[in-house]
VEXDREN-2710 file (C-alpha; in Angstrom, 1 decimal):
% VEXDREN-2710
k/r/px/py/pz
1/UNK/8.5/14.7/13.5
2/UNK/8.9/18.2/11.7
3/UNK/6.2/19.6/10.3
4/UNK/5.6/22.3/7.5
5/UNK/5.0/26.2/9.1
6/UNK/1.4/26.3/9.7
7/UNK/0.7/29.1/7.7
8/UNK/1.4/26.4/4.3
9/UNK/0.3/23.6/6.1
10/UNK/-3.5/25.5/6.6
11/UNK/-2.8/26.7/3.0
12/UNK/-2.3/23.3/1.6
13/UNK/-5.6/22.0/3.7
14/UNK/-7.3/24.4/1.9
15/UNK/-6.3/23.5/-1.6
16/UNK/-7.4/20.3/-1.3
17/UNK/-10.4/21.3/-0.3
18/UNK/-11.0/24.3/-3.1
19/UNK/-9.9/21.9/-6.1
20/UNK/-9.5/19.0/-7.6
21/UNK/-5.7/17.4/-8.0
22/UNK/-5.9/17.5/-11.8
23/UNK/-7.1/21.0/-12.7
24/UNK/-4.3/22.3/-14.4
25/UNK/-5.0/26.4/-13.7
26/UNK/-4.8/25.6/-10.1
27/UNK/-1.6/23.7/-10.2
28/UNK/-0.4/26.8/-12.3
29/UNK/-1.1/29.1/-10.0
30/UNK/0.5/27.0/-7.2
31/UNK/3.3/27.0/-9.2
32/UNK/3.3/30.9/-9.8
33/UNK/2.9/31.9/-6.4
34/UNK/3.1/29.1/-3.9
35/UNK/0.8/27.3/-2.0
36/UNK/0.5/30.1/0.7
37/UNK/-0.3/33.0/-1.9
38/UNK/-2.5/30.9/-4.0
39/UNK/-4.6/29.9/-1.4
40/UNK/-4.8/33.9/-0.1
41/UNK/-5.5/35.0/-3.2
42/UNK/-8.5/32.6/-3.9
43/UNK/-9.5/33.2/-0.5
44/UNK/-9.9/37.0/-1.0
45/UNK/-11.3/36.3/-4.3
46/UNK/-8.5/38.3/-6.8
47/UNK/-9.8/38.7/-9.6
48/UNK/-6.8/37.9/-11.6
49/UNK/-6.9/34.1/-10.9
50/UNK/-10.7/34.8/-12.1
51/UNK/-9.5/35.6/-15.6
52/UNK/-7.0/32.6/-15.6
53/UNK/-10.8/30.2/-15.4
54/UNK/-10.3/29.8/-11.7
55/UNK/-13.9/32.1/-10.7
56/UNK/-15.2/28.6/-10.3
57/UNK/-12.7/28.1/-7.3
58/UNK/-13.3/31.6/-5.9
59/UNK/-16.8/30.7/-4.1
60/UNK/-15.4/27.8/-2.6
61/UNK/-12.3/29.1/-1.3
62/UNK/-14.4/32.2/0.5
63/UNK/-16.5/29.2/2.3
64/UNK/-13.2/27.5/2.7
65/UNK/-12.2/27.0/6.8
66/UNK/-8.8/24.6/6.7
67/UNK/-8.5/24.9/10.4
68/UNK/-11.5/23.9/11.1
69/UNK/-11.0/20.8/8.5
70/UNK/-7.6/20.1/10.2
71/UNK/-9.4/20.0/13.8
72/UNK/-12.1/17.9/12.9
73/UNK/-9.4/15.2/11.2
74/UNK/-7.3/15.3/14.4
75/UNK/-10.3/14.3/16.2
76/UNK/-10.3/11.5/14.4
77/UNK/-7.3/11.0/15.1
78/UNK/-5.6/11.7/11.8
79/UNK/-2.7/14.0/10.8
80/UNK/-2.0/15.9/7.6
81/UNK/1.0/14.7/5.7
82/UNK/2.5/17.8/3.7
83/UNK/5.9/18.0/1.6
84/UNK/8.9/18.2/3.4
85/UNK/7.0/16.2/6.4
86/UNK/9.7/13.8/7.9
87/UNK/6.6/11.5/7.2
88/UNK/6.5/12.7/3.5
89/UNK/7.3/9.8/0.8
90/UNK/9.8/11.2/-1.4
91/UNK/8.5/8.6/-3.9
92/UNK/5.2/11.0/-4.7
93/UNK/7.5/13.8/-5.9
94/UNK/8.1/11.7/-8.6
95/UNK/4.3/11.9/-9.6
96/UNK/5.5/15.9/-11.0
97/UNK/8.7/14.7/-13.3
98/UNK/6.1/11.8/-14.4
99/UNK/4.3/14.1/-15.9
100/UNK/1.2/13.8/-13.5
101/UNK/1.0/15.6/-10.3
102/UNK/2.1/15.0/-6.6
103/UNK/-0.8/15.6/-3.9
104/UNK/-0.9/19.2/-2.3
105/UNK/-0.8/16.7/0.9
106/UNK/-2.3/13.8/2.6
107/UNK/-5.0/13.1/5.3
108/UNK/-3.2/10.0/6.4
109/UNK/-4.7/7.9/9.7
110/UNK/-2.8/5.0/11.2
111/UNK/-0.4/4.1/13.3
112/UNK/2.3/3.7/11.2
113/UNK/4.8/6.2/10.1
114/UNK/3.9/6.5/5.9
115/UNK/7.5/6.6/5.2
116/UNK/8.4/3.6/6.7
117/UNK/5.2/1.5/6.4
118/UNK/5.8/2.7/2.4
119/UNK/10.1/2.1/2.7
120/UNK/9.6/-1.6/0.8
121/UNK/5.9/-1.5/-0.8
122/UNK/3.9/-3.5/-3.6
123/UNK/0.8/-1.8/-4.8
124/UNK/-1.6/-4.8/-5.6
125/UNK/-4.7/-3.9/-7.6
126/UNK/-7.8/-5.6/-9.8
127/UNK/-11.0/-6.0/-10.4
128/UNK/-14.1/-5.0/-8.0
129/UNK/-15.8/-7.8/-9.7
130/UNK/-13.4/-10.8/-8.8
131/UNK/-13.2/-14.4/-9.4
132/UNK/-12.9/-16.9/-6.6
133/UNK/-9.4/-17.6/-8.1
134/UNK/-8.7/-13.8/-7.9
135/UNK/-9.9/-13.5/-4.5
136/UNK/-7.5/-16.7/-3.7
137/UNK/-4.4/-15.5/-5.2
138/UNK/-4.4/-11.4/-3.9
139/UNK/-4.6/-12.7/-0.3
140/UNK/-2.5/-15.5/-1.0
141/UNK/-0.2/-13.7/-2.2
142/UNK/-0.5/-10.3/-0.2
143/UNK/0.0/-12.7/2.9
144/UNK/3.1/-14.1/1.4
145/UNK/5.0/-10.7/0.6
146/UNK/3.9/-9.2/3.8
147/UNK/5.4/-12.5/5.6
148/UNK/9.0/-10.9/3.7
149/UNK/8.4/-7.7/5.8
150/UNK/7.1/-6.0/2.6
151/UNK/3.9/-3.5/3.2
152/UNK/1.0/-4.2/0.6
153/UNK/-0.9/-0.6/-1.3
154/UNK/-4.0/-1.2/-2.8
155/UNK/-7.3/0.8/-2.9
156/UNK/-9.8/-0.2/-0.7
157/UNK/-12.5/-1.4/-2.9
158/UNK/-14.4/-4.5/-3.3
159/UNK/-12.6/-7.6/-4.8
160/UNK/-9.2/-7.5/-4.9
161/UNK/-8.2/-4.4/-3.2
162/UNK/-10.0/-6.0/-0.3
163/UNK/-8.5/-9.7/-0.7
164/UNK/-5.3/-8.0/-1.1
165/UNK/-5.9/-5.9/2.2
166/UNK/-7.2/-9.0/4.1
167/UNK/-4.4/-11.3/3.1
168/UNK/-1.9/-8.5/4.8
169/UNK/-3.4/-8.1/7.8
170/UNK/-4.2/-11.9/8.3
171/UNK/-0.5/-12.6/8.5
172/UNK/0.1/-9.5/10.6
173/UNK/1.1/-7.5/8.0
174/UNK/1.2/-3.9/6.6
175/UNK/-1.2/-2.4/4.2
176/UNK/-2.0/0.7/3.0
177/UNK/-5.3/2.1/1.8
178/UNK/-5.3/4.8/-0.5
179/UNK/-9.1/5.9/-0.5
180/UNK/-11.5/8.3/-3.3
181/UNK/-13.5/9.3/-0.5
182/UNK/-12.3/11.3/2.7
183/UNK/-9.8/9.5/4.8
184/UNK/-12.3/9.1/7.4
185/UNK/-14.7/8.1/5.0
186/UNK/-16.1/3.8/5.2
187/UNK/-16.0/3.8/1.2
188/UNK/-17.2/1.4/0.7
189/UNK/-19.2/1.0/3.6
190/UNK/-19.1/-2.8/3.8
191/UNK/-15.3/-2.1/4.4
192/UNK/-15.4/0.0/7.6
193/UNK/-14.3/-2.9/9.8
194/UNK/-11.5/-3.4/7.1
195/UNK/-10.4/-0.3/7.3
196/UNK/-10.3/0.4/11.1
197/UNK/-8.4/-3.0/11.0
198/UNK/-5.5/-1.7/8.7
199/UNK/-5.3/1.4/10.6
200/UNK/-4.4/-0.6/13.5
201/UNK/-1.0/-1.9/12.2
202/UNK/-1.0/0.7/8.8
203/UNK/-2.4/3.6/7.1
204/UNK/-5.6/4.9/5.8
205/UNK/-5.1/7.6/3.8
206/UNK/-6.6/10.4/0.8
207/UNK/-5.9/13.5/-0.3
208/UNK/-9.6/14.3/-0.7
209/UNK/-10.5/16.3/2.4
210/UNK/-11.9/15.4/5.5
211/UNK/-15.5/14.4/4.7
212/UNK/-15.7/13.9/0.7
213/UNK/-17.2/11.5/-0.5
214/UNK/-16.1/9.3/-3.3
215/UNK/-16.7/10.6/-7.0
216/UNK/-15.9/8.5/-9.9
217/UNK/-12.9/10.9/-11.1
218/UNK/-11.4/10.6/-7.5
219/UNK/-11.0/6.8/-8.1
220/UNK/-8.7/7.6/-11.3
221/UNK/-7.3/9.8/-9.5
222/UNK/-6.3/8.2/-6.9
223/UNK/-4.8/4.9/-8.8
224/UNK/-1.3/7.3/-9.5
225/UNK/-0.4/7.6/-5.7
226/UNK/-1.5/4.1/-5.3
227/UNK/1.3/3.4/-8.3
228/UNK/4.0/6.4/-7.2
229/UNK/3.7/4.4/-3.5
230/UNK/4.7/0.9/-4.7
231/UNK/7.9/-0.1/-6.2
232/UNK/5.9/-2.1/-8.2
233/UNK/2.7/-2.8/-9.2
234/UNK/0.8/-6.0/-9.3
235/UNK/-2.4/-6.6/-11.3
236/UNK/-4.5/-10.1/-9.9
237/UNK/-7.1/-9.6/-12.3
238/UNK/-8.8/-6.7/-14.7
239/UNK/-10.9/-6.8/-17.7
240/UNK/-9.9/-5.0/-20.5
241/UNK/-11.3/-1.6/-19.6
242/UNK/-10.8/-2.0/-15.9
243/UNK/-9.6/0.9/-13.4
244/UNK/-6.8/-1.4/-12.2
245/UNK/-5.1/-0.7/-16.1
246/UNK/-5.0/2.8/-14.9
247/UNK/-2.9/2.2/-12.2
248/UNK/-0.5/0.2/-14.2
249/UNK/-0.5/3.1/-16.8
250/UNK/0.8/4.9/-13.8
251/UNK/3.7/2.6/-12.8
252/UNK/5.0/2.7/-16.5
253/UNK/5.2/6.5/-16.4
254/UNK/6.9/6.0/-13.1
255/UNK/9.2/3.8/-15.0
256/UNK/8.4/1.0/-12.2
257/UNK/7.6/-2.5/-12.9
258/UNK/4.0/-3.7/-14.1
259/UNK/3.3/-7.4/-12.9
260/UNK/0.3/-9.3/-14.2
261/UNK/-0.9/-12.6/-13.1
262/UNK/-2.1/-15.3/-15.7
263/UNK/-5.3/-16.7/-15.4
264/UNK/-7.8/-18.3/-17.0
265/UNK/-8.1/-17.6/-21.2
266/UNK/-12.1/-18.2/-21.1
267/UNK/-12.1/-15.6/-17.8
268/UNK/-12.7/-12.2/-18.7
269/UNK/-11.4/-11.0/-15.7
270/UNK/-8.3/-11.9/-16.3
271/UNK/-7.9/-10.6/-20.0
272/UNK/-6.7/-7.3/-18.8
273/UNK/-3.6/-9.4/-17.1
274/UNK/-3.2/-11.0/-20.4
275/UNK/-3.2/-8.0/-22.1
276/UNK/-0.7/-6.2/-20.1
277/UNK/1.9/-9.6/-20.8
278/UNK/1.5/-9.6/-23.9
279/UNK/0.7/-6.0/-25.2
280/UNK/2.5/-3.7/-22.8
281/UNK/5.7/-5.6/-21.8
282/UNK/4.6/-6.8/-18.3
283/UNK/6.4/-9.2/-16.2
284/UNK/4.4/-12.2/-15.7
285/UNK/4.1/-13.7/-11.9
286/UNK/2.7/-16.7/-10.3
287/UNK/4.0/-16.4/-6.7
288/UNK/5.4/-13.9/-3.8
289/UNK/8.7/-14.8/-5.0
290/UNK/8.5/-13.6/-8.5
291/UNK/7.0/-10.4/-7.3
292/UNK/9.7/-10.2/-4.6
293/UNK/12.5/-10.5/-7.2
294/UNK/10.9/-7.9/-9.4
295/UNK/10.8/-5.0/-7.1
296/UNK/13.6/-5.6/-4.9
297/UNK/17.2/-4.2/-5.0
298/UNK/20.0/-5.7/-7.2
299/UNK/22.0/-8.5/-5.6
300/UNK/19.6/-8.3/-2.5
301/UNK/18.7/-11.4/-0.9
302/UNK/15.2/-12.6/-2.3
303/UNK/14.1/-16.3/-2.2
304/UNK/14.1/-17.3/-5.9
305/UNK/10.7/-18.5/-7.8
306/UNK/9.9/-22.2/-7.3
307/UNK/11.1/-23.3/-10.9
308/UNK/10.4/-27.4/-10.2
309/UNK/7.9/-29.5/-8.1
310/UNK/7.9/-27.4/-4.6
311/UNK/9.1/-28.4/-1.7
312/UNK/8.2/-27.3/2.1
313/UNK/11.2/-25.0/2.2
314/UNK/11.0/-23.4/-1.1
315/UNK/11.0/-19.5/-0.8
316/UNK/12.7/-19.6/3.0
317/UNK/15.2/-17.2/3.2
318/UNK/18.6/-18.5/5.1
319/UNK/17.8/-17.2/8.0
320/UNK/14.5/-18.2/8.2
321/UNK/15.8/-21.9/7.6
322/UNK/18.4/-21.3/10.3
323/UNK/15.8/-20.1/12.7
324/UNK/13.9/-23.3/11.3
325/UNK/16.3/-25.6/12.5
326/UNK/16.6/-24.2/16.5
327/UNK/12.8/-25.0/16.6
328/UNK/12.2/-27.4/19.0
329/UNK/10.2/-30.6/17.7
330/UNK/7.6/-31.2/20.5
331/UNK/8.5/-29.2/23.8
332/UNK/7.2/-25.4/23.1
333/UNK/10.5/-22.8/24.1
334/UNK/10.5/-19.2/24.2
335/UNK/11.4/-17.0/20.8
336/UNK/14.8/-15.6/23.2
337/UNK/16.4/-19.3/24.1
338/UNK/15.4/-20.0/19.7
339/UNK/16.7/-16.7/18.9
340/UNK/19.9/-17.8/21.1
341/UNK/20.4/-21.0/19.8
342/UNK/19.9/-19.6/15.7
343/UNK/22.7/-16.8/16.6
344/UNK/20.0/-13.8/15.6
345/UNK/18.4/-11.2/18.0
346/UNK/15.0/-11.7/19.7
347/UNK/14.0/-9.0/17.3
348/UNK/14.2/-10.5/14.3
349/UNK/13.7/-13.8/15.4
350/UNK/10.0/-12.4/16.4
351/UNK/9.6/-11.3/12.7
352/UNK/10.6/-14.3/11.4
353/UNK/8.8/-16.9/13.7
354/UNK/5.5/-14.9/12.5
355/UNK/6.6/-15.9/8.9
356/UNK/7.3/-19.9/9.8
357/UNK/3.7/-19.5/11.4
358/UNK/1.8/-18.4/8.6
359/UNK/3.3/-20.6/6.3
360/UNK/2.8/-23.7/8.3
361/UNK/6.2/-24.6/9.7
362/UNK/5.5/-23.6/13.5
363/UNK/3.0/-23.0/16.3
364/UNK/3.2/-20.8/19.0
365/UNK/1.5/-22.2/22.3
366/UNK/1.4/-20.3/26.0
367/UNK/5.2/-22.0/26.9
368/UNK/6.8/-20.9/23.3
369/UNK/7.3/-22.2/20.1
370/UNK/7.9/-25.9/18.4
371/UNK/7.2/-27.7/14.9
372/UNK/3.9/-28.0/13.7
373/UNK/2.7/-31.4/13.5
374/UNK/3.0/-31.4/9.6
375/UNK/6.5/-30.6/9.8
376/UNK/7.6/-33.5/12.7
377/UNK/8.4/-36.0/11.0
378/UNK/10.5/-34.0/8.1
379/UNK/12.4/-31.9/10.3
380/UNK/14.2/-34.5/12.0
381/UNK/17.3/-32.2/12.2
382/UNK/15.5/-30.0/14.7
383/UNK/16.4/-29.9/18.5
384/UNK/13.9/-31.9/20.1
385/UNK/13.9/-29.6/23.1
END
């Protein structure tokens, strides 16, 4: 992986340590002389970025020591993520023309690369103070587009960020957590297990330095890279002044799709969805397929929305039904001889087997793979070895 010249990429740990993302006279002065002079001149203290209003920033930036913020987050384990990284998502330029702001960079930790685990993303976002039904749906259906080999963005937080998260990671999944606090920062603290979990397979990530802790404007914040990371975003459930509206005011600067999901008319956690139908032009979803068709490519090939009484193989892609049908009824076989058998590599058949599973349509013993009992007696075209 190439990585920025250290002299910007210690200049750019320092800026997001020194000040915030939104003040506007430090982003000017980034712009006027770059992130390496900027940082050198706050650092010395000139007195000319004191008359623009930035004195505020000169004390912290003399107390400022990015090396020693970028060797404590590599203990950790983590890596900073700066423009023109090969890990860099081009997406969060976007953030600038939007009329917002792109990060200075990101504290990322994970063991995915952010570009790829970000290539086909849904940002999924609601309330902290879910419903049952809320908490249902997000991991329903966060377990259902990650089972499409889509990743799933969302923030962390209580409620639906953390159904959302769960539901990816229960299916094997991708997700991404974009934090307020310091990426190696438990906020909320009840989430630490969560979070070391998503790691695992995905990302944790902030721009907030190492070691900041979560402040109320870091959460609005925050909600446009959660947006400008997602080709989409879905809301499960907001009231009508929730956070999660910010995030899809975000995605319509982005010009990117804004789903909502219906619920109740006597819950007030979902009259923030119904809102955004009805007020703000946003697509209305019920399932993982309706999302699916929404933020994927023209003329790619996306299982359609069930549209009539569903059946077990409604939302199976073609090859997922082909790799149905070389799954042996009762004696377990291994994922190659299937994989064989459906004309597909091992690869892929892994992937897919993994989405069969978590839907139902399979089991996976010691000796391989075969129908799950459900599915015996309606799969009847299935080899029976």
């Amino acid at each position: 992986m190439t990585t920025r010249p250290t002299e910007e990429r210690l200049a750019r740990a320092a800026l997001c340590r020194v000040g915030d993302p939104d003040d506007a006279r430090l982003r000017q002065a980034v712009a006027d002389y770059g992130p390496v002079d900027a940082w050198q001149r706050l650092h010395r203290g000139d007195q000319h970025l004191a008359s623009r209003g930035l004195a505020p920033l000169l004390a912290r930036a003399g107390e400022a020591d990015p090396a020693a913020d970028l060797a404590r987050f590599e203990r950790t384990g983590g890596r900073l993520v700066c423009p023109g990284d090969d890990e860099w998502p081009c997406r969060l330029d976007d953030l600038d023309a939007a009329g917002t702001f792109a990060p200075y960079a990101l504290w990322v930790r994970g063991n995915a690369d952010l570009v790829v685990a970000t290539g086909r993303a849904v940002a999924m976002v609601g309330a902290r103070a879910a419903t049952a039904y809320g908490i249902h749906m997000a991991t329903d259906l966060a377990a259902a587009v990650c089972d499409a080999a889509w990743t799933v963005v969302s923030g962390g937080a209580y409620g639906i960020d953390g159904a959302a998260h769960r539901g990816a990671l229960v299916v094997g999944g991708t997700t991404v957590v974009v934090l307020a606090s310091g990426a190696d920062v438990a906020y909320p603290r009840g989430h630490s297990t969560l979070f070391a979990q998503a790691a695992k397979s995905g990302i944790v990530l902030s721009e907030a330095p190492p070691g900041a802790a979560a402040m109320r404007h870091r959460f609005l914040s925050r909600n446009r890279l959660i947006a400008a990371l997602g080709l989409g975003t879905v809301v499960v459930e907001a009231a009508p002044r929730s956070g999660a509206l910010s995030t899809a005011s975000h995605t319509e600067r982005l010009s990117k799709p804004v789903m909502a999901l219906p619920g109740p008319v006597t819950s007030s956690m979902s009259a923030g969805c119904h809102v955004l139908v009805r007020e703000r032009g946003a697509i209305l979803v019920t399932c993982a397929a309706d999302i699916l068709e929404t933020v994927s490519p023209l003329g790619s090939a996306v299982a359609p929305a069930v549209r009539g009484p569903e059946r077990p193989h409604d939302g199976l892609s073609e090859e997922a039904r082909r790799l149905l049908d070389a799954v042996p009824v009762r004696r377990p076989v291994a994922t190659v001889r299937i994989a064989v058998t459906a004309g597909m590599d091992p690869r892929t058949a892994t992937g897919r087997l993994a989405e069969l599973a978590a839907r139902g349509f399979v089991e996976r013993s010691t000796d391989g793979w075969r129908l799950a009992p459900a599915h015996r007696r309606t799969d009847s075209a299935a080899p029976v070895e």
